[in-house]
BALOBA-1460 file (C-alpha; in Angstrom, 3 decimals):
// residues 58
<rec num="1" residu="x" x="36.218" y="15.311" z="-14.615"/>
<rec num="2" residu="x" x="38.135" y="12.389" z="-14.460"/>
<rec num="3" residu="x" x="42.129" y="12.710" z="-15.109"/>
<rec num="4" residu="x" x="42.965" y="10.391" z="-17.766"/>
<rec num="5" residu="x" x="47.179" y="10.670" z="-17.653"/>
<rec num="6" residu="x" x="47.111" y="8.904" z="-14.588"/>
<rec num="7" residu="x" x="45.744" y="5.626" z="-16.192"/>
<rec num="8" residu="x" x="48.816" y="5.393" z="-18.711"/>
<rec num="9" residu="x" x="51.708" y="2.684" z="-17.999"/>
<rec num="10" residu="x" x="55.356" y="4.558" z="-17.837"/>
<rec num="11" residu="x" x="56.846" y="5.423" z="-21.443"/>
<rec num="12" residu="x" x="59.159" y="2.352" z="-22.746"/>
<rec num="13" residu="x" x="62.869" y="2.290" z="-22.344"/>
<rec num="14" residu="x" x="63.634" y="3.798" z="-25.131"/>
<rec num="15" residu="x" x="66.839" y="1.358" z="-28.010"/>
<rec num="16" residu="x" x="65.205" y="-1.859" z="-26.059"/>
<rec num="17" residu="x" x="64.516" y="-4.513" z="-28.173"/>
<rec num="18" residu="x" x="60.365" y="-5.581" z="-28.588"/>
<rec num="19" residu="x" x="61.399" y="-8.904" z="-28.699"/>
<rec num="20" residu="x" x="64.546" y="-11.381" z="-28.580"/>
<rec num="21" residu="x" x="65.961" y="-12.239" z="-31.307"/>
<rec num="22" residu="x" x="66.543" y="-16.017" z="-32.284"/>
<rec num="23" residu="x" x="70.068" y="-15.472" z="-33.109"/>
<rec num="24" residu="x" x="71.333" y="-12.720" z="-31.097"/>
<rec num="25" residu="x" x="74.643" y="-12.543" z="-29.849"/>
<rec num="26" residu="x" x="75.091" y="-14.349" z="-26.544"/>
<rec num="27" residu="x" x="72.249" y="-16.741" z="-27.182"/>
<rec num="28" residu="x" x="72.473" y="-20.492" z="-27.563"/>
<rec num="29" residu="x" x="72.793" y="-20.384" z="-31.358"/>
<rec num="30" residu="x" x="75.078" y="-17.562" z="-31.168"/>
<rec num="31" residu="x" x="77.194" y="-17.606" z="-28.473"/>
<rec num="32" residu="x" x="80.403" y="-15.146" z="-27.421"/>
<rec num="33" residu="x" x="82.947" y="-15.982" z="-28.546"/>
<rec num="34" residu="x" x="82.498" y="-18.025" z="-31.020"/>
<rec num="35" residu="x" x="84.451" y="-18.248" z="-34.503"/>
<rec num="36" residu="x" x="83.683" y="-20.422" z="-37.639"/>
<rec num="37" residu="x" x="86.589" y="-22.525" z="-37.807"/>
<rec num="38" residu="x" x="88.216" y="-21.479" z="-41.285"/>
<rec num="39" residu="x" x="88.634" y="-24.649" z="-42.624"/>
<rec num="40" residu="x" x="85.312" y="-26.074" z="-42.749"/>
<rec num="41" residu="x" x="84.400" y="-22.307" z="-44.244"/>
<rec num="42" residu="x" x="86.509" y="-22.820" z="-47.050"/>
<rec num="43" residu="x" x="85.236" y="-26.525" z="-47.760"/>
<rec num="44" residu="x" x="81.992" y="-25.468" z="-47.784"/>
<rec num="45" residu="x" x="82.843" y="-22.374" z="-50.019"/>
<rec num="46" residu="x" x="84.504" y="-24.866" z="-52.805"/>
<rec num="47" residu="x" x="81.838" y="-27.145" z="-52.059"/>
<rec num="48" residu="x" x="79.514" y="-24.102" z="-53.568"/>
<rec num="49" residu="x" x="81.787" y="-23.307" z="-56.145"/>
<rec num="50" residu="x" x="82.256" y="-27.056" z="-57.221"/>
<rec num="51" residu="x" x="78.189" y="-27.480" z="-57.515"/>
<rec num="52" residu="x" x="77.777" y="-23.685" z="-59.378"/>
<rec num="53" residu="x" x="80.870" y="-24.841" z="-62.012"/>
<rec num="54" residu="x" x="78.398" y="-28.468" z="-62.443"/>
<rec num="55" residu="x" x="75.468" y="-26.597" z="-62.860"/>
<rec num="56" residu="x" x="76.387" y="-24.409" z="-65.429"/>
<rec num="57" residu="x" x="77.956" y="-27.184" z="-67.498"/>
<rec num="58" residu="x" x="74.681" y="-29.220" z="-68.101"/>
């Protein structure tokens, strides 16, 4: 009879990822380290605001 638990691979590291992730931290479109600069944040978040105040007035 033929012993079939030897043909198995070893069990997986188990918390390890399947895959990368495209934006995972240390990656090139994530990298350590890295802050938003809070400036351009807040333009952009006025810019928002700005376009959501013209769309509601129309």
């Amino acid at each position: 009879m033929a012993d079939y638990s030897k043909q198995k691979s070893g069990k997986p590291q188990k918390n390890q990822p399947r895959h990368r992730e495209h934006n995972q931290p240390g990656g090139p479109a994530n990298p350590f380290g890295k802050k938003d600069d809070k400036a351009a944040l807040l333009e952009r978040m006025k810019a928002n605001a700005q376009k959501g105040k013209d769309a509601g007035q129309e």
